[in-house]
N, C-alpha and C positions, 0 to 999 in steps of 0.2 A: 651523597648520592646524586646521580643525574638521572633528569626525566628521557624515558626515550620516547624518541619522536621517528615514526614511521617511511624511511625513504619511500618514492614512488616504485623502484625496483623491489622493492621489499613487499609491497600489498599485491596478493595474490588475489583477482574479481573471479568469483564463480557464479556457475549459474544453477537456479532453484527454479522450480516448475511447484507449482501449488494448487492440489484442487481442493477449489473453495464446495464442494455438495456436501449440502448438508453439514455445515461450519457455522459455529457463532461468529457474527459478524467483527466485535471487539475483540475477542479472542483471537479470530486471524489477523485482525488488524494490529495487534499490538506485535503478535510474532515477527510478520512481516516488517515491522518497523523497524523494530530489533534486527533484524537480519540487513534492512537495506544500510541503518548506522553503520554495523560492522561492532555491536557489542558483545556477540559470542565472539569475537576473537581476542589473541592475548596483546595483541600491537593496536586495542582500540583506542584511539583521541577521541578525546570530544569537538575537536575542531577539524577531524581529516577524514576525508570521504574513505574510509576501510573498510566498507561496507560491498555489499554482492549486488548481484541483480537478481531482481526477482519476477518471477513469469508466473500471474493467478488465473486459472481456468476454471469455467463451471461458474460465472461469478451470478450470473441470475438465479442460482440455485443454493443461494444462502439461506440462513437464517439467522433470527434475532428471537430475544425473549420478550416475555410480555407483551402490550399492546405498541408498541414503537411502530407497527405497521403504519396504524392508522393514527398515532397521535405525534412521532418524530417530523420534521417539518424541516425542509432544504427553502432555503428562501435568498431572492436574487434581487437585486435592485438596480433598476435600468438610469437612475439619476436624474429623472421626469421625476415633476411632483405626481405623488400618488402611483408611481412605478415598482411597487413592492410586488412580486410575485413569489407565491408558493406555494408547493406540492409538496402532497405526504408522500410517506416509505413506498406507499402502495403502488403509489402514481409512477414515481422513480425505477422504481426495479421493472416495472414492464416501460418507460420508456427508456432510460440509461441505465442497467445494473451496472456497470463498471463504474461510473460516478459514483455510484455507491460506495464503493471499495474503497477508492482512490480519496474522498474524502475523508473517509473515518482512518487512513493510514497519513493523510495530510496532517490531521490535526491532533499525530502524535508525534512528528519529526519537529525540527527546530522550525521557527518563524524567521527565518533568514535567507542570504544565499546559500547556503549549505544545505539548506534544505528544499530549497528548490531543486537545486544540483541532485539532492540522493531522490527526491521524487520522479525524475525523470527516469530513475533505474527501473521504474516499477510498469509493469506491462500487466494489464488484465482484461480478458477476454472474457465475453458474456458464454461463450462453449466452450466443446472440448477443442476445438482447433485453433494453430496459434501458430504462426511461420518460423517458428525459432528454433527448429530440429538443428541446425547447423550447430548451432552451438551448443547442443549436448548438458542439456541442461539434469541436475539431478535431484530426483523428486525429495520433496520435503514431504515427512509426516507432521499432521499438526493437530495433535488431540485436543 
């Protein structure tokens, strides 16, 4: 038997629109990851971007379980001694909610280029408004 391996002509990119209200946060995060790989499809690699693009709206208006509000922690380091900075869930979603997203879906793709690459696919807006009517995107349900 031969492996098949996906031509570029062959991967069809679509597009998905996703409202994150009222969503658990890892829940959408895991789907959307799923969906940017390209492992609901039947031509998926592990090595070939056959994944879609995805469009999340409504993203300040997630949720999460338990106390992660107040005890989850995003922490940046400026590379000065004593340059460690960081803000809880609370902090984050009234100043960046898309950060938000965009992290917890970072740190389920690959730690590579490939996955710098399918992160790029990912577009998420703190509202409902998002410039990407052109492309006809079609809504994802994500229980």
């Amino acid at each position: 038997m031969k492996t098949y391996i996906a031509k570029d002509k062959d991967i069809q990119k679509d597009w998905y629109i996703v409202d994150a209200k009222d969503k658990i946060l890892g829940r959408l995060a895991s789907k959307v990851a799923s969906i940017l790989r390209g492992k609901d499809k039947v031509i998926y690699s592990p090595h070939q971007d056959t994944g879609d693009e995805v469009i999340v709206i409504n993203a300040s208006k997630i949720k999460v379980t338990g106390k992660k509000m107040d005890q989850k922690l995003y922490k940046r380091y400026s590379a000065y001694p004593g340059g460690l900075n960081q803000e809880t869930m609370a902090v984050m979603m009234k100043k960046k909610p898309e950060y938000v997203i965009r992290h917890a879906v970072m740190g389920m793709l690959p730690g590579n280029k490939l996955g710098e690459k399918l992160l790029k696919k990912l577009r998420v807006y703190p509202g409902e408004a998002h410039p990407h009517a052109a492309q006809k995107p079609k809504v994802l349900n994500i229980a």
